[in-house]
N, C-alpha and C positions, 0 to 999 in steps of 0.2 A: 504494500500500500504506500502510499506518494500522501504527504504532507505540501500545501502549499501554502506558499508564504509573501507574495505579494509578487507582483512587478515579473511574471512569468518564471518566478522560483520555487523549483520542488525539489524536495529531499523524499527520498527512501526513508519508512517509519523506521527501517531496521538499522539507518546509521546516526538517529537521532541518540543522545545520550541524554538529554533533560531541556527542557523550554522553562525560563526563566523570566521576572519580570522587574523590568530594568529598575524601576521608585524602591521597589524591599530590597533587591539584594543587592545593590550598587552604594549601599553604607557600609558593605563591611568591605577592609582592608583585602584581605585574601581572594575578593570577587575582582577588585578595583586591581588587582596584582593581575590576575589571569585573564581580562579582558585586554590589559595594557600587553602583557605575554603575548599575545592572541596577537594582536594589532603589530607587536616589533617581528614577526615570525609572517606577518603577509597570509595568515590564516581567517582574517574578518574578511565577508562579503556584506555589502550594505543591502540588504533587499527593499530599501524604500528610499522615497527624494524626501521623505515626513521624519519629523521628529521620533526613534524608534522608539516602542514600549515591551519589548521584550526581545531575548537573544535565546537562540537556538544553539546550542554546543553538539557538534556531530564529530563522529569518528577522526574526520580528516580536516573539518574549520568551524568557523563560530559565524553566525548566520546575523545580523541585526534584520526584526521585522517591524513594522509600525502596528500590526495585530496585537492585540494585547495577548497574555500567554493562557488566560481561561479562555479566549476564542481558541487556540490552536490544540489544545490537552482534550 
């Protein structure tokens, strides 16, 4: 099954690893470390021109979607 995530992006449910929502978990340190990881390593895809509300973490990159992460779960 195909997950879609805006702007003609689809992930495979099977290499999703967790969907996340940017306002809770972007307070803590260790989130704000492996998004910034993510980004110096060329692993974020942006999936929207919008301000995102949640990020997708998959096998192989980190996904920003403007969906919030109850629409996508």
């Amino acid at each position: 099954m195909f997950l879609h995530l805006g702007n003609n992006y689809l992930v495979n449910t099977k290499d999703v690893i967790g969907i996340f929502d940017i306002e809770n978990t972007s307070v803590s340190a260790n989130t704000k470390e492996f998004l910034n990881f993510a980004a110096k390593n060329r692993r974020v895809v942006n999936c929207t021109y919008e301000m995102p509300k949640s990020f997708v973490v998959c096998l192989d990159c980190l996904l920003y979607t403007s969906d919030a992460a109850d629409d996508l779960t």
